[in-house]
C-alpha angles and dihedrals in degrees: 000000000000141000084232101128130122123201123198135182099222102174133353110189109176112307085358137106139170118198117178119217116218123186136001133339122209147121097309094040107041096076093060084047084058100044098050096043091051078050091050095053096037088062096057115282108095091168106085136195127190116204095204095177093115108036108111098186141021127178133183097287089061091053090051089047085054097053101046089046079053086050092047097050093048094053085057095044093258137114147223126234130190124219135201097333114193118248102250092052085039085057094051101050083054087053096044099041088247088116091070092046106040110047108222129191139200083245157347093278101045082049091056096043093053093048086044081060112048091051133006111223113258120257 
């Protein structure tokens, strides 16, 4: 496909990031997906959120850049969240299993409301 991806930290809040994802994820970009979000954890915010709005396409090497990000943030007692996949990704994590493993939301906020949720941040 194309190297055409933009990553950008939107909001960090405590042990809490949101990167969005703009673009397209395949086998040339997923490597940059995977390195920023390990970034992203090692500096402090295990809890991830991927704002997926603008991402156009995603192949099997995103997913697996997803999974190992999932796998990252766990490892750090963290998590990964999923937000406003498009239809068509959303379709293929259902398809793939991904969906019970990888929580996803309508949106951001929906994402950090349900991580607020599940476990306050510790003081």
């Amino acid at each position: 496909m194309t190297d055409d991806l933009t990553l950008t930290i939107t909001r960090i809040d405590g042990h809490l990031a949101i990167l969005s994802v703009d673009g397209e994820i395949d086998i040339q970009t997923a490597p940059a997906l995977r390195k920023e979000a390990l970034e992203v954890i090692a500096r402090g915010h295990p809890h991830l959120i991927l704002d997926l709005t603008g991402t156009t396409f995603c192949d099997s090497s995103g997913f697996n850049a997803m999974i190992g990000i999932m796998r990252c943030a766990m490892a750090a007692a963290g998590s990964l969240s999923l937000a406003a996949v498009p239809d068509r990704l959303l379709r293929t994590l259902d398809l793939t299993g991904l969906s019970s493993i990888m929580s996803s939301y309508p949106n951001t906020d929906a994402a950090r409301n349900a991580r607020a949720a599940m476990a306050p941040e510790p003081a």
